[in-house]
C-alpha positions as CSV (number, residue, x, y, z in Angstrom):
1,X,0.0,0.0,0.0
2,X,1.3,3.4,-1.2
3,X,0.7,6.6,1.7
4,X,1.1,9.9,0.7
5,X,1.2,12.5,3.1
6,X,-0.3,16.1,1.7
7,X,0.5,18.0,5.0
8,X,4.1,17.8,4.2
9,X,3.6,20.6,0.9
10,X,2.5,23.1,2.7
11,X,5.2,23.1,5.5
12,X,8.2,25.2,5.0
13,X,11.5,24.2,4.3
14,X,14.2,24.3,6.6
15,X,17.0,27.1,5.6
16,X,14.8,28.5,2.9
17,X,13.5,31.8,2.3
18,X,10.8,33.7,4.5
19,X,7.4,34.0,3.1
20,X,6.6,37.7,1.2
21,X,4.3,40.4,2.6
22,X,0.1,40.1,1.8
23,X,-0.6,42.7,-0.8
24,X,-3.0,43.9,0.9
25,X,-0.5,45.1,3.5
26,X,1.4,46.7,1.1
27,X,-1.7,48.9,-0.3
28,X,-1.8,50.4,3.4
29,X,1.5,51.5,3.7
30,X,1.0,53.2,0.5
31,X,-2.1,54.7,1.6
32,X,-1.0,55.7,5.3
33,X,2.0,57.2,3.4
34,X,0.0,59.5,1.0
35,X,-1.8,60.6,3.7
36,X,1.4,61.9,5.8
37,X,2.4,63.6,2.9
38,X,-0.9,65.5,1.9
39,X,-1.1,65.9,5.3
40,X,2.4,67.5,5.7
41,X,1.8,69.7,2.8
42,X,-2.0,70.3,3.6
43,X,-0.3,72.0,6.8
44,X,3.0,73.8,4.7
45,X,0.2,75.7,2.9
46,X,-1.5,76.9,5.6
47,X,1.4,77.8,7.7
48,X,2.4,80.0,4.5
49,X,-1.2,81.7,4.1
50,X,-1.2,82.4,8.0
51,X,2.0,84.1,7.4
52,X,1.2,86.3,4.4
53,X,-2.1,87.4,6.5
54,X,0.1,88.0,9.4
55,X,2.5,90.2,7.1
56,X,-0.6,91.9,5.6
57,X,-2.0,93.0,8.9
58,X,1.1,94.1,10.3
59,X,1.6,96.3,7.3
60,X,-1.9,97.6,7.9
61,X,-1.0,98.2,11.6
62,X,2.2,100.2,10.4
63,X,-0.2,102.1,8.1
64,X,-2.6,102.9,10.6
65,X,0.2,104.3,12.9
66,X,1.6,106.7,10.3
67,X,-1.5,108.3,9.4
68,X,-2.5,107.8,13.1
69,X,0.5,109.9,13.7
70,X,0.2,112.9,11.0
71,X,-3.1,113.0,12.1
72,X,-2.0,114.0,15.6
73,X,0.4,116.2,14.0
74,X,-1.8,118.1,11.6
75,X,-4.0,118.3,15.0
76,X,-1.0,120.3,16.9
77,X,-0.6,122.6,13.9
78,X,-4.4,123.5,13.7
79,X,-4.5,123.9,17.6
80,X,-1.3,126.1,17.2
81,X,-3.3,128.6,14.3
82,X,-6.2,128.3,16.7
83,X,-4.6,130.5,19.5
84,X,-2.4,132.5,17.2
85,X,-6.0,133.6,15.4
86,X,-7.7,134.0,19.1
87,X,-4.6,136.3,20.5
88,X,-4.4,138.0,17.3
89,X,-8.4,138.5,17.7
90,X,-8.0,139.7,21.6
91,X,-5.2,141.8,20.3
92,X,-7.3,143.2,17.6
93,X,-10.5,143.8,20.1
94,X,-8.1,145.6,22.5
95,X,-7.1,147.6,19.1
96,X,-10.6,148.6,18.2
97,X,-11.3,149.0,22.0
98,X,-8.8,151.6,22.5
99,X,-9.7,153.4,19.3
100,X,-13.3,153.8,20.5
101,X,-12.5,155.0,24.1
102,X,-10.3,157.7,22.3
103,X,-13.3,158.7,20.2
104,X,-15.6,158.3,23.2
105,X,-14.9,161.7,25.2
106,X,-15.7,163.5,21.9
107,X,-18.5,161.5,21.7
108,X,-19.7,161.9,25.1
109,X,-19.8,165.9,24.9
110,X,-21.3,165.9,21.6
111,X,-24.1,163.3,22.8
112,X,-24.9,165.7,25.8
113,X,-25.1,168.7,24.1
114,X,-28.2,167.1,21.5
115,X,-29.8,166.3,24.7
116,X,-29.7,169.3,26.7
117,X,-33.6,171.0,26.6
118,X,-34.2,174.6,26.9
119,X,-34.3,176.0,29.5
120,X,-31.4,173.9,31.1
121,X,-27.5,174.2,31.5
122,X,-24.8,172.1,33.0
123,X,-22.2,173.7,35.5
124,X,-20.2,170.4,36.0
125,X,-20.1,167.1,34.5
126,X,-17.1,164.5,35.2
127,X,-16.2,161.3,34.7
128,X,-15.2,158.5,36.8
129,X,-15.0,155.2,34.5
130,X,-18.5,154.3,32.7
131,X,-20.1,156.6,35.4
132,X,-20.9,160.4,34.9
133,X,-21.9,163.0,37.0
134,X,-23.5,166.3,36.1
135,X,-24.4,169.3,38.2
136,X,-26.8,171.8,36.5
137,X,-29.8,174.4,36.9
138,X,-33.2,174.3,35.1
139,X,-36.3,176.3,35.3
140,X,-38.1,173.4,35.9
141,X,-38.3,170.1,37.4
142,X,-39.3,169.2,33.8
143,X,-36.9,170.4,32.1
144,X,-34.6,168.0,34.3
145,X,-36.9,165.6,33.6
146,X,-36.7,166.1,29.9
147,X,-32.7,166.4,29.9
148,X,-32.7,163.0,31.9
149,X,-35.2,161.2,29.3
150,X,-33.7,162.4,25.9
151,X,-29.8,161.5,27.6
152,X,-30.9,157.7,28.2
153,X,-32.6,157.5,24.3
154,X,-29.5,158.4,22.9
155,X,-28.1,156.1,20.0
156,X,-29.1,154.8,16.9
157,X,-31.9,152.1,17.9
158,X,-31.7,152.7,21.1
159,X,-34.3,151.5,23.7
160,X,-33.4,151.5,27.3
161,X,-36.2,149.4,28.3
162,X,-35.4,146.6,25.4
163,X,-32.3,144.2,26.6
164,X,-31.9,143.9,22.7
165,X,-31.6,147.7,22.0
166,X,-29.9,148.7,25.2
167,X,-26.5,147.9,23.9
168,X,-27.2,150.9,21.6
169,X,-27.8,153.6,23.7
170,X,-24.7,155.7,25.1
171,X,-26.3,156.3,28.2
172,X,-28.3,153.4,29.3
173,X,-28.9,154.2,32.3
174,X,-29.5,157.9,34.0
175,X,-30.7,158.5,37.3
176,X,-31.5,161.8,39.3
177,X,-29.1,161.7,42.5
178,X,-30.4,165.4,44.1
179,X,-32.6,168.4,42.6
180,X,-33.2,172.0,44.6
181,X,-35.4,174.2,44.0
182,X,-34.1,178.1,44.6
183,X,-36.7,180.8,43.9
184,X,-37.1,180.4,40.1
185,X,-34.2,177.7,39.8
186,X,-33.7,174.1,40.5
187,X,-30.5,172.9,41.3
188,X,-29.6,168.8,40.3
189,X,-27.1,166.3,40.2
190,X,-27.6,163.2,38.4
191,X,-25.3,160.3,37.1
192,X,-25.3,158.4,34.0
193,X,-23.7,155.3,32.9
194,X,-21.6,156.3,29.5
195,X,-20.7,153.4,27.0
196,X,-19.7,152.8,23.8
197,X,-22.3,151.4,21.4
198,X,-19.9,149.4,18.9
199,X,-17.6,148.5,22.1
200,X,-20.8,147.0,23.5
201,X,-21.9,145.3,21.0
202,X,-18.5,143.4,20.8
203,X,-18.5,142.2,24.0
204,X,-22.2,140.9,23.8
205,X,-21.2,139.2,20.8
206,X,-18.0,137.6,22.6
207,X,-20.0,136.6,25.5
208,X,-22.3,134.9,23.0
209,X,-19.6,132.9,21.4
210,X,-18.3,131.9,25.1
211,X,-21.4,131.2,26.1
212,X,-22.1,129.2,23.0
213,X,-18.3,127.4,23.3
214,X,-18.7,126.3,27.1
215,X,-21.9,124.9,25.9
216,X,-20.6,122.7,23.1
217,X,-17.5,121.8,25.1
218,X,-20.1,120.4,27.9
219,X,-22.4,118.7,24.7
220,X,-18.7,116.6,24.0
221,X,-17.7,116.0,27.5
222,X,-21.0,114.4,28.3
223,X,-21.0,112.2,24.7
224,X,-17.6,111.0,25.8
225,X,-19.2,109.7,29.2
C-alpha cells in the first residue's frame, strides 16, 4: 500500500526563504504614506497663508500708525493757528477797544449837548470810568426831567427798556441823584452810565460765542461719558 502524506507541501523548508508580505499590506502602507504627505503639505500651505495674512496685517497696523501719527500732527498745527488767530483776535479787540475810548470823550460831549432842553444848563459834569456826573440848573423840574429822558434814548436804535436795544444807547442808564429848587431855579445832580455802542456790541457778541463754546464743550464731554 502506497501513503502519501499532503501536509508535508505546505510546511516550510528548513534554511529556505521567509514567506513575502500580503498585498493587501502593502496597499496600506501606501495609503497611510499619502496621507502623511498630503497631510504635511496640507499643513505647509497653511502655515504659509497664516504668514502672508500676518504680514498683511502688520503692514496695515504700520499704516494705521503713520496716518494715526500725521493725524496727531496736523491736529497740533491747527491747535497752534487756533490761539495764534484768538490772541491775534483779543489783540485786535483791545485795538478797536482803545480806538473807541479815544473817540468816546468826543463822543460823550457831543451826545450831551443834542440832549440838553431849553431851559437847562450844566455847571459840571465829570467822569469817573462808565459813570458820569452832572451838576446843573433848570427852570423846571421838567426840564430835568426832559434832559434826563432824551440823555438815556441816545443812539441809533436805542431803547433802554429793550435788553436787545440797550446795547445801543450811550447812556443806558441815568438817574437823578439830588434836585433844589431856589426861587425860580432848580439845582440837580444826576449820574449816567456812559458806553460805547460798537464797544458794546463786541462784547455781547463775545460773550455769545463763550457762552455758546462752554456749551458745546459740555455737549462733548458728556458724549464721551
Amino acid at each position: 500500500m502506497i501513503r502519501i502524506n499532503l501536509l508535508a507541501a505546505e510546511r516550510p523548508q528548513a534554511g529556505g526563504k521567509k514567506a513575502s508580505a500580503a498585498p493587501g499590506a502593502m496597499q496600506a502602507y501606501i495609503i497611510v504614506g499619502g496621507l502623511a504627505a498630503l497631510g504635511l503639505l496640507i499643513s505647509g500651505a497653511a502655515w504659509f497663508w497664516m504668514g502672508s495674512q500676518i504680514a498683511e496685517v502688520d503692514s496695515e497696523i504700520g499704516k494705521a500708525k503713520t496716518r494715526q501719527a500725521q493725524l496727531q500732527e496736523t491736529k497740533k498745527q491747527v491747535e497752534e493757528l487756533e490761539k495764534k488767530r484768538n490772541s491775534a483776535k483779543i489783540k485786535l479787540g483791545l485795538i478797536e477797544d482803545l480806538r473807541s475810548s479815544q473817540k468816546s470823550a468826543v463822543r460823550l460831549l457831543d451826545e450831551v449837548s443834542q440832549a440838553l432842553p431849553d431851559l437847562l444848563w450844566l455847571t459840571q459834569a465829570e467822569q469817573s470810568g462808565p459813570t458820569v456826573r452832572f451838576s446843573g440848573q433848570a427852570n423846571t423840574l421838567n426840564a430835568v426831567a426832559q434832559f434826563m429822558d432824551q440823555l438815556q434814548r441816545r443812539g441809533d436804535g436805542c431803547d433802554p427798556k429793550v435788553p436787545a436795544a440797550r446795547n445801543k444807547c450811550w447812556f443806558p442808564e441815568v438817574t437823578l441823584v439830588t434836585s433844589t429848587a431856589q426861587k425860580n431855579a432848580v439845582s440837580f445832580q444826576l449820574t449816567a452810565s456812559f458806553q460805547n455802542p460798537e464797544v458794546a456790541a463786541r462784547a455781547a457778541k463775545k460773550a455769545a460765542e463763550d457762552k455758546a463754546n462752554e456749551k458745546a464743550a459740555a455737549g462733548k464731554s458728556a458724549a464721551k461719558k
